[in-house]
PAMI-11430 format. One record per residue: residue number from 1; x, y, z of N, C-alpha, C, CB in turn. Coordinates in nm, 3 decimals. Glycine has a CB too. Layout:
<nodes>
node num: NUM&nX: X&nY: Y&nZ: Z&caX: X&caY: Y&caZ: Z&cX: X&cY: Y&cZ: Z&cbX: X&cbY: Y&cbZ: Z .
...
</nodes>
This chain:
<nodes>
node num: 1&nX: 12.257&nY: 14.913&nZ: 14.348&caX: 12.326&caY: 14.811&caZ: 14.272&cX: 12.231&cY: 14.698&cZ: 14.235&cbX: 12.444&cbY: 14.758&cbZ: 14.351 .
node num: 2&nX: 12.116&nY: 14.638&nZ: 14.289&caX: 12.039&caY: 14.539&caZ: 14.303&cX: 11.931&cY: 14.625&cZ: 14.217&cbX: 12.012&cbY: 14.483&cbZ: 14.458 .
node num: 3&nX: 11.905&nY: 14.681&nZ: 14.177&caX: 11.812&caY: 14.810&caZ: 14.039&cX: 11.895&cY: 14.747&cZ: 13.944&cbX: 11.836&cbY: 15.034&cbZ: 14.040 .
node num: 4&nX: 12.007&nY: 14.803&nZ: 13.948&caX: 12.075&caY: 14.771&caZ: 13.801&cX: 12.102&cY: 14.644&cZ: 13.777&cbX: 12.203&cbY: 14.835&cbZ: 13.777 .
node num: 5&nX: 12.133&nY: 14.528&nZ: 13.881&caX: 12.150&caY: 14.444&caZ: 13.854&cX: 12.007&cY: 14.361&cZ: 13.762&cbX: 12.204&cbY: 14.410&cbZ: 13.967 .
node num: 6&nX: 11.863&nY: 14.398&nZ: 13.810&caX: 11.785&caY: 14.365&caZ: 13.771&cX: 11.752&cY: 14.378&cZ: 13.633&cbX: 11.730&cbY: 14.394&cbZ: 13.834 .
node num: 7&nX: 11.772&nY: 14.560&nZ: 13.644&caX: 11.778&caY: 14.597&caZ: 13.502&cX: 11.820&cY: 14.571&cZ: 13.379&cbX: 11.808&cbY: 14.663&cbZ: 13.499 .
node num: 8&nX: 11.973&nY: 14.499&nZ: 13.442&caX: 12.053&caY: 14.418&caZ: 13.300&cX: 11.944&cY: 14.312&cZ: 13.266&cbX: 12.230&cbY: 14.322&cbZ: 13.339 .
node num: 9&nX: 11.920&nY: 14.212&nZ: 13.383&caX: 11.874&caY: 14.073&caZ: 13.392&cX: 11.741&cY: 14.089&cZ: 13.308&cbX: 11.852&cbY: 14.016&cbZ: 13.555 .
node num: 10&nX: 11.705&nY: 14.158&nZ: 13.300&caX: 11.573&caY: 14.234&caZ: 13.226&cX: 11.590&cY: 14.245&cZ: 13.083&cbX: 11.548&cbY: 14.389&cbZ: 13.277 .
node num: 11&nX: 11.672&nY: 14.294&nZ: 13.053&caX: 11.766&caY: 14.398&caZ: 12.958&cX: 11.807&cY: 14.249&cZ: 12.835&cbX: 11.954&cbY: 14.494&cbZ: 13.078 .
node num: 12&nX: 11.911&nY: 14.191&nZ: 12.971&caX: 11.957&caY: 14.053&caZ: 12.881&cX: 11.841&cY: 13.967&cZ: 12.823&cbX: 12.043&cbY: 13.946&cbZ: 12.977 .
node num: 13&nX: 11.716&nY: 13.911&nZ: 12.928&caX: 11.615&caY: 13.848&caZ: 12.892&cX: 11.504&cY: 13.892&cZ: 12.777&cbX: 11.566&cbY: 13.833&cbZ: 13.001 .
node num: 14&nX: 11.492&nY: 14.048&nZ: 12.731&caX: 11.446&caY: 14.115&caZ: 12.681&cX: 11.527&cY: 14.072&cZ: 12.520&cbX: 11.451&cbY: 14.244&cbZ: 12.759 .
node num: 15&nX: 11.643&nY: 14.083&nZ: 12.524&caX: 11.699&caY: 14.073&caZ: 12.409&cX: 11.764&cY: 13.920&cZ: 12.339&cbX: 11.795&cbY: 14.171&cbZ: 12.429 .
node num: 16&nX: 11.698&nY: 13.838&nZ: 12.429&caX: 11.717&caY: 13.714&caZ: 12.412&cX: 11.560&cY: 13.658&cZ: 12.370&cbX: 11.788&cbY: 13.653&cbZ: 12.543 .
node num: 17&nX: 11.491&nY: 13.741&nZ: 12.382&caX: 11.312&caY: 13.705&caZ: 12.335&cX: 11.290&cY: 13.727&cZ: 12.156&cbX: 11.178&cbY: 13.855&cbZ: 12.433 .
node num: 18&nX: 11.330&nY: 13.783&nZ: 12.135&caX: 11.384&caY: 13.792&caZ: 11.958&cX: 11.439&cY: 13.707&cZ: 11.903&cbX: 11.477&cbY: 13.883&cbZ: 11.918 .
node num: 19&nX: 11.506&nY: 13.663&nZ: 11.909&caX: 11.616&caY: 13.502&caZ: 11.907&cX: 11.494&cY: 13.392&cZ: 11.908&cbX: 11.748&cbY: 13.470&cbZ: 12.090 .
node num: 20&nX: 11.456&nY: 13.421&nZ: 12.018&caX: 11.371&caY: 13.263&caZ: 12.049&cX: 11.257&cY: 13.244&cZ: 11.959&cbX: 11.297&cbY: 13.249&cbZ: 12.212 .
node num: 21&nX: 11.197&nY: 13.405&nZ: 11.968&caX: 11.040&caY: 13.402&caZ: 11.854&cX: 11.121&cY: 13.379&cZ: 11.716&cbX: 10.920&cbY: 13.594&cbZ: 11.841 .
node num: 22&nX: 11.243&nY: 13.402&nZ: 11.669&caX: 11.284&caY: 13.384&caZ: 11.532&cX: 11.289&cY: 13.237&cZ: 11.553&cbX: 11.424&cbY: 13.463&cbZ: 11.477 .
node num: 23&nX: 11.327&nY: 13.186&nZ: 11.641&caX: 11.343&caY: 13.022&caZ: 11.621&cX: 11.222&cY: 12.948&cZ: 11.634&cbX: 11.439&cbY: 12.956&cbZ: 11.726 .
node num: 24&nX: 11.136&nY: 12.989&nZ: 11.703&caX: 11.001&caY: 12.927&caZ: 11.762&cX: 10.942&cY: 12.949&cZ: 11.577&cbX: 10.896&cbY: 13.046&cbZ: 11.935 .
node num: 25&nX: 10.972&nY: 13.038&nZ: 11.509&caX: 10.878&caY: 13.071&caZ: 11.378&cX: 10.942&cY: 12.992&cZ: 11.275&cbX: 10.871&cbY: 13.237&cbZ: 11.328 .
node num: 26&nX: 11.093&nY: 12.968&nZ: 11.269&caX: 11.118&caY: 12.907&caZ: 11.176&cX: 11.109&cY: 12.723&cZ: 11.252&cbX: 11.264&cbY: 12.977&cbZ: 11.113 .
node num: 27&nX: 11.090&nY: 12.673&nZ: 11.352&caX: 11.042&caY: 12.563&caZ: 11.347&cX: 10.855&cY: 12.538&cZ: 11.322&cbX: 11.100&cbY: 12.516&cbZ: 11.469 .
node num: 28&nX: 10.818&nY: 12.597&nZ: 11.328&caX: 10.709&caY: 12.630&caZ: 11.261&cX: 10.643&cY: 12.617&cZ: 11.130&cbX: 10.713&cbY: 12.713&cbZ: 11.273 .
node num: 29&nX: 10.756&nY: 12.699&nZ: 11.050&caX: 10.757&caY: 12.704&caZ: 10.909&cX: 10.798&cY: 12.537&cZ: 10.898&cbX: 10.875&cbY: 12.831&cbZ: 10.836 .
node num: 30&nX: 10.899&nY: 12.511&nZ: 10.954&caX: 10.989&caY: 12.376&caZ: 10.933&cX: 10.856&cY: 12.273&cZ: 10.893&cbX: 11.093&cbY: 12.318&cbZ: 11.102 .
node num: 31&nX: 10.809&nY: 12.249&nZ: 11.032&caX: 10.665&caY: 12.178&caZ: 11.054&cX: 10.597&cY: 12.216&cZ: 10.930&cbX: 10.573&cbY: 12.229&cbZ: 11.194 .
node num: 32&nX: 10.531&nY: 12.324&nZ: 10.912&caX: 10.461&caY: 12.311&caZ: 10.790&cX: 10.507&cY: 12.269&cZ: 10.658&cbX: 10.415&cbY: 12.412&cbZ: 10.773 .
node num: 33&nX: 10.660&nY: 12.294&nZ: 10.634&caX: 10.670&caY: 12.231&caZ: 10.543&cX: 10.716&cY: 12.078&cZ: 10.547&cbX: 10.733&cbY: 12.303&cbZ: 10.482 .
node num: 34&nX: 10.706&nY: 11.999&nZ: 10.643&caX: 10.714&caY: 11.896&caZ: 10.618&cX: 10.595&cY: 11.820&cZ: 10.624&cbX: 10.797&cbY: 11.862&cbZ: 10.677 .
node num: 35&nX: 10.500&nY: 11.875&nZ: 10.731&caX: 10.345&caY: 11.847&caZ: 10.691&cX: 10.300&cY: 11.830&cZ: 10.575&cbX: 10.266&cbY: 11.935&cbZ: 10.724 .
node num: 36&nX: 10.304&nY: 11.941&nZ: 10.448&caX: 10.288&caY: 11.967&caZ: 10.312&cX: 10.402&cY: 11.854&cZ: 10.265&cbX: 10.315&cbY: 12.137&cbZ: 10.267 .
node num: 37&nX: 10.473&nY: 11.794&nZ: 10.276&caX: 10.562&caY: 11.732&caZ: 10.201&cX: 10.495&cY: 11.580&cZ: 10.203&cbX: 10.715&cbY: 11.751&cbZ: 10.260 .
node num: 38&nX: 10.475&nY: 11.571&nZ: 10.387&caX: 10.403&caY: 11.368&caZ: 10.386&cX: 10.257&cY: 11.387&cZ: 10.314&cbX: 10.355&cbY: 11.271&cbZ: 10.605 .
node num: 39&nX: 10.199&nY: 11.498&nZ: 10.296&caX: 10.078&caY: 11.491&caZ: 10.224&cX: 10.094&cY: 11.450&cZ: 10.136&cbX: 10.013&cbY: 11.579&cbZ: 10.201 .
node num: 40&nX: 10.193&nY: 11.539&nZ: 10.027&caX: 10.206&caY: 11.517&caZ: 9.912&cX: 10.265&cY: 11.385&cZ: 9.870&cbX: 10.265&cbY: 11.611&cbZ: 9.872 .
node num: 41&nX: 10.344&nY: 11.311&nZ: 9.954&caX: 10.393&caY: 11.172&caZ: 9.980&cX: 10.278&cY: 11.066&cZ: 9.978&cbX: 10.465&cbY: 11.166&cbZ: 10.119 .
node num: 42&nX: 10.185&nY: 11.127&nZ: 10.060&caX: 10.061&caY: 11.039&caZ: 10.110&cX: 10.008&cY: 11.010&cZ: 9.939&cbX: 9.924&cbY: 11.145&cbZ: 10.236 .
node num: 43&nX: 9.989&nY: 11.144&nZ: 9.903&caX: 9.901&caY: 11.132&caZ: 9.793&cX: 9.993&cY: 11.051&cZ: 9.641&cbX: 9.841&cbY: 11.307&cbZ: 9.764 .
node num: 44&nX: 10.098&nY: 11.082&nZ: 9.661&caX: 10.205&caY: 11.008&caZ: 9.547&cX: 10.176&cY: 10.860&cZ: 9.546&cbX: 10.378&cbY: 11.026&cbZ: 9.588 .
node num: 45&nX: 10.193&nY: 10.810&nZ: 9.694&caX: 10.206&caY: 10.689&caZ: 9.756&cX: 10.053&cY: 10.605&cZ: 9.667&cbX: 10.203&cbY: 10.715&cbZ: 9.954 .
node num: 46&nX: 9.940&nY: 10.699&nZ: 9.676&caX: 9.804&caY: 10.656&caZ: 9.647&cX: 9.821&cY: 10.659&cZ: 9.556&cbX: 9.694&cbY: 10.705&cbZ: 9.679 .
node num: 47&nX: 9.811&nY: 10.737&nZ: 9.441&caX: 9.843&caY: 10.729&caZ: 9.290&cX: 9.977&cY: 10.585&cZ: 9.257&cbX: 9.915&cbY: 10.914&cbZ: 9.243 .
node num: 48&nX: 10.048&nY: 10.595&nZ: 9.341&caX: 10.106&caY: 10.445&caZ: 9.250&cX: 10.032&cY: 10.288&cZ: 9.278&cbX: 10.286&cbY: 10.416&cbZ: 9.302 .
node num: 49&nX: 9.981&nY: 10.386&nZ: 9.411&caX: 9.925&caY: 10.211&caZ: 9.401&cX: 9.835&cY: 10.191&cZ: 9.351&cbX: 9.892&cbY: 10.133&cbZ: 9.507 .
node num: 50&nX: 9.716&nY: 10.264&nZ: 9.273&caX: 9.663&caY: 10.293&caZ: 9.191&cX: 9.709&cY: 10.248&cZ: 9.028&cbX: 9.658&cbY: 10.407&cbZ: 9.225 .
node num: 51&nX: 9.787&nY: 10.260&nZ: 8.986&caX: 9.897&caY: 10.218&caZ: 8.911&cX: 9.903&cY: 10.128&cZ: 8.905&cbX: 9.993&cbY: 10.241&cbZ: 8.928 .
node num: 52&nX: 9.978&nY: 10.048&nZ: 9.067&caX: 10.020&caY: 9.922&caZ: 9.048&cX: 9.894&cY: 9.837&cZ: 9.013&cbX: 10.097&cbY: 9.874&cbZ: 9.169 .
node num: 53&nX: 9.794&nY: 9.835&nZ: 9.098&caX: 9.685&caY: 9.749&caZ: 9.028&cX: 9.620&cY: 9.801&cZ: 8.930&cbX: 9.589&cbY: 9.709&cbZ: 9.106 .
node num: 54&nX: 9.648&nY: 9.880&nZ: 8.817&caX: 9.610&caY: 9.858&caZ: 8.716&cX: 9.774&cY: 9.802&cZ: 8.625&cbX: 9.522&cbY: 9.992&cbZ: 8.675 .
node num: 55&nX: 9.792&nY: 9.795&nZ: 8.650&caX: 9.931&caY: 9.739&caZ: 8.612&cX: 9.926&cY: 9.592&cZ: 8.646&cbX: 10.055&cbY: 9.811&cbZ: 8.693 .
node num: 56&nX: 9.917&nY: 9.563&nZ: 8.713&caX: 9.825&caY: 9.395&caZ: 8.832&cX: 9.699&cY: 9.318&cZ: 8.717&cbX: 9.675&cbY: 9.490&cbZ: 9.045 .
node num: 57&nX: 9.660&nY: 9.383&nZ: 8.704&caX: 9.536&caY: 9.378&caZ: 8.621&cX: 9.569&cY: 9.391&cZ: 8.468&cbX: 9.436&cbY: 9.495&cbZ: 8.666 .
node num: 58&nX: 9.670&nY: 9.456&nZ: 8.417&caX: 9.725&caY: 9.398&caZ: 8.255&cX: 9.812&cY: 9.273&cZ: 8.303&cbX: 9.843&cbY: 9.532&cbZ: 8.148 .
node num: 59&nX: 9.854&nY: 9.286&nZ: 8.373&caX: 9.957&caY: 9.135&caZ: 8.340&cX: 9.869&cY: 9.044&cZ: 8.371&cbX: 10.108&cbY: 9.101&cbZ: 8.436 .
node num: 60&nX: 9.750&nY: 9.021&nZ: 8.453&caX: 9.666&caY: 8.897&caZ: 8.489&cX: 9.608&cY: 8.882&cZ: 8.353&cbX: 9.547&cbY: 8.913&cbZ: 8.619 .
node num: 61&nX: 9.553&nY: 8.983&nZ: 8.301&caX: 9.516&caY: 8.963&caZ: 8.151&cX: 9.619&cY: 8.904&cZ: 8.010&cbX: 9.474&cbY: 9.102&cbZ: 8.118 .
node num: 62&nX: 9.706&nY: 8.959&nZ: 8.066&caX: 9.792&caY: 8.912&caZ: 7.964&cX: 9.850&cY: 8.794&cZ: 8.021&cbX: 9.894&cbY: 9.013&cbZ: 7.919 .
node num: 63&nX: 9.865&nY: 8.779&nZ: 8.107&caX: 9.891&caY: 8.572&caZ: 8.156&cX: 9.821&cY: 8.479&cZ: 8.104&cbX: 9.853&cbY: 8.517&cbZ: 8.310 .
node num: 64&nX: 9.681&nY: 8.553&nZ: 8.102&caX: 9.542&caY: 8.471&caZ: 8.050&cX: 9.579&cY: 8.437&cZ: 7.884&cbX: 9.374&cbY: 8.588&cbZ: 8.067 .
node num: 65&nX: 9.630&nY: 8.520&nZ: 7.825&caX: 9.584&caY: 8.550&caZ: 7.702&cX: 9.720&cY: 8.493&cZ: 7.661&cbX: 9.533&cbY: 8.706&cbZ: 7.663 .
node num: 66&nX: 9.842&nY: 8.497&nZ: 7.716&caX: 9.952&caY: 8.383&caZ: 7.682&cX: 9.924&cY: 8.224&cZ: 7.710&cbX: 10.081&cbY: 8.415&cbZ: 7.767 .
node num: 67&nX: 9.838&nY: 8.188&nZ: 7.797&caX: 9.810&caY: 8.050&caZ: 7.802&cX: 9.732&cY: 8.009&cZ: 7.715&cbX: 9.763&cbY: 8.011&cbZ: 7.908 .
node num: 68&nX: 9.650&nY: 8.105&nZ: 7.646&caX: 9.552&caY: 8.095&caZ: 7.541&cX: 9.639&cY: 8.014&cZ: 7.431&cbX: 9.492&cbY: 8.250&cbZ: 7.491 .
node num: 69&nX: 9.749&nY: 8.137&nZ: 7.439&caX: 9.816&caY: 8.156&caZ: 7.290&cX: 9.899&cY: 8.046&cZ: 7.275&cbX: 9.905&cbY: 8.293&cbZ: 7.265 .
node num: 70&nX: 9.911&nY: 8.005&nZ: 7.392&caX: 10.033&caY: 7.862&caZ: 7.430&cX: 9.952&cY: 7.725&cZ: 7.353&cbX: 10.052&cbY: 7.819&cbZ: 7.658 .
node num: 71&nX: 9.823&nY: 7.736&nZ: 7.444&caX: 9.727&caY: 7.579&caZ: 7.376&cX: 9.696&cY: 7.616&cZ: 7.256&cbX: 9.565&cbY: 7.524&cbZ: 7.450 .
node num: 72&nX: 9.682&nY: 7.682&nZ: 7.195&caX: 9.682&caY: 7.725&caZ: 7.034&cX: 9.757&cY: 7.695&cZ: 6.973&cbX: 9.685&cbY: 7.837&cbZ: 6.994 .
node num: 73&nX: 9.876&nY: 7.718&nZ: 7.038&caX: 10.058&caY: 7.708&caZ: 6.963&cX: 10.063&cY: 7.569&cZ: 6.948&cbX: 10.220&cbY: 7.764&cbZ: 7.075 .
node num: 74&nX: 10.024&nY: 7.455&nZ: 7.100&caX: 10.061&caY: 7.352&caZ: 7.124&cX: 9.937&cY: 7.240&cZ: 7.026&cbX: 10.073&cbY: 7.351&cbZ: 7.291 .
node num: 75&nX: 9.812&nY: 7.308&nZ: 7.022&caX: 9.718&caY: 7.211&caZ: 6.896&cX: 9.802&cY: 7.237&cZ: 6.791&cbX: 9.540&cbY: 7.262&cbZ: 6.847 .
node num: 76&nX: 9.832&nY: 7.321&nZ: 6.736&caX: 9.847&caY: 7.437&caZ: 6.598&cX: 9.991&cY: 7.266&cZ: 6.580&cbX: 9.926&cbY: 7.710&cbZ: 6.640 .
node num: 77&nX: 10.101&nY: 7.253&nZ: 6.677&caX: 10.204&caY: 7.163&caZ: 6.635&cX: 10.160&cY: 7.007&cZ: 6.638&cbX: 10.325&cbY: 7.188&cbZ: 6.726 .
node num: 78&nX: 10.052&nY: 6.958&nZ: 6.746&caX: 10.044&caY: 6.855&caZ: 6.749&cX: 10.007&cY: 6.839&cZ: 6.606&cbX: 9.974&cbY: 6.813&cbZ: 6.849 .
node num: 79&nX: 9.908&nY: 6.915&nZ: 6.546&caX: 9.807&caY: 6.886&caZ: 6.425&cX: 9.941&cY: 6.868&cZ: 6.307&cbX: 9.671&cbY: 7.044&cbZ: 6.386 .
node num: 80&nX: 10.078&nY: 6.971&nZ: 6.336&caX: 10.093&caY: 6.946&caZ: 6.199&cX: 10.209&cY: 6.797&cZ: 6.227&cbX: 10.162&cbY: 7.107&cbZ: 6.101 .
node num: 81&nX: 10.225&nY: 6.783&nZ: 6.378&caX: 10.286&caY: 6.645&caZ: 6.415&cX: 10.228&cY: 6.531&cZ: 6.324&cbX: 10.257&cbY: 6.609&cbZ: 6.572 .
node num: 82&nX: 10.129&nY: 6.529&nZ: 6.302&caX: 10.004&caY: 6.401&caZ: 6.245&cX: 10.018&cY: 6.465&cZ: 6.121&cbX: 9.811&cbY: 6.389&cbZ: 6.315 .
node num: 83&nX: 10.005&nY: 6.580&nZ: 6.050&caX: 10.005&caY: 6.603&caZ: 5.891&cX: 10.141&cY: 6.514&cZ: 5.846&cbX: 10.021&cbY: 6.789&cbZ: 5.843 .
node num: 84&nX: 10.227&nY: 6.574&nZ: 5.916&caX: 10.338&caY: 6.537&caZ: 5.864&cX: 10.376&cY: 6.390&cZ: 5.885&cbX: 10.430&cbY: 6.620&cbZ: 5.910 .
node num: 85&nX: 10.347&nY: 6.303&nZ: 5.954&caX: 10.327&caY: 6.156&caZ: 5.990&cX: 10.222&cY: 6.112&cZ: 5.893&cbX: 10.279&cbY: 6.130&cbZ: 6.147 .
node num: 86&nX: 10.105&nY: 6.189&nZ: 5.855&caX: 10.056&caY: 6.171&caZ: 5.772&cX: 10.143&cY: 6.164&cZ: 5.593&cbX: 9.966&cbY: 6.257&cbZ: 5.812 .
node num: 87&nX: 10.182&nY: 6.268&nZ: 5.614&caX: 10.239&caY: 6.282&caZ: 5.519&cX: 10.359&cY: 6.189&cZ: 5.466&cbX: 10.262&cbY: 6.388&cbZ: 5.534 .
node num: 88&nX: 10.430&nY: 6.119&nZ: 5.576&caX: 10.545&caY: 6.037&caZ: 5.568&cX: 10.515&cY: 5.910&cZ: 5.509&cbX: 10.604&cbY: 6.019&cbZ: 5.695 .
node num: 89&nX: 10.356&nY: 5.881&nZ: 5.556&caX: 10.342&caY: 5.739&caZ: 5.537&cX: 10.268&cY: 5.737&cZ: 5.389&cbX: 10.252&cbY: 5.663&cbZ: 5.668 .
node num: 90&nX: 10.243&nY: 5.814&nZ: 5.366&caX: 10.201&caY: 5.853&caZ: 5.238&cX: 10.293&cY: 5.829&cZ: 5.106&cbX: 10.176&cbY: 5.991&cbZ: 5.253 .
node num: 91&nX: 10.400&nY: 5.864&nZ: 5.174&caX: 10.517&caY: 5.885&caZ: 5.059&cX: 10.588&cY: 5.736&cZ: 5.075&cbX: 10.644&cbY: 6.036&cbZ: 5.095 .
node num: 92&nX: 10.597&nY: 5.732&nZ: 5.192&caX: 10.634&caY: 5.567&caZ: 5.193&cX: 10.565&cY: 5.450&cZ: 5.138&cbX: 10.638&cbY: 5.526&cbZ: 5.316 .
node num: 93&nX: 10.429&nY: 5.505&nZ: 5.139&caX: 10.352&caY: 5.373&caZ: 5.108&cX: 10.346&cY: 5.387&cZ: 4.927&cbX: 10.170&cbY: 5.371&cbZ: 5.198 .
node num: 94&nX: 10.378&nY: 5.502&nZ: 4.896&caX: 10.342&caY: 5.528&caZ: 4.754&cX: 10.495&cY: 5.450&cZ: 4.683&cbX: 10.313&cbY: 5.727&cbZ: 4.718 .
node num: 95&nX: 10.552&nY: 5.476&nZ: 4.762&caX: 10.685&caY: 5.431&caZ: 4.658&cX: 10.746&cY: 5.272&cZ: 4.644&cbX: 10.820&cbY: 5.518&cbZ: 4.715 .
</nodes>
């Protein structure tokens, strides 16, 4: 009786080793594919930030180049502030 009893215990453990290597392989696979996934994350992650400072780097340029365009704007009105003051007293004094 203590044969056979072993024999099952054998028998059962034997057929419970299939099960486990199917699970031991698909966490495995699991792992690799999530390995392959933070890579590809890793590398996404690098490419935007890549991006972002060149993206960083047009708007600093273009900040530059609106303050430009601002003191340009702001001579461009004072000047015609004085034409036209010019111009007022002109017409006033003529008439």
């Amino acid at each position: 009786m203590n044969d056979k009893l072993v024999d099952f215990v054998f028998k059962v453990l034997a057929a419970g080793t299939v099960p486990a290597l199917i699970w031991v392989n698909s966490l495995s696979v699991q792992n690799a594919v999530l390995v392959k996934t933070v890579e590809n994350l890793d590398q996404r992650v690098s490419e935007l930030e890549a991006e972002q400072k060149r993206v960083n780097k047009v708007i600093t340029e273009n900040q530059a180049s609106l303050r430009e365009v601002h003191v340009t704007v702001k001579f461009i009105k004072d000047l015609l502030v004085e034409i036209r003051s010019d111009l007022r007293r002109q017409n006033n004094g003529g008439q």
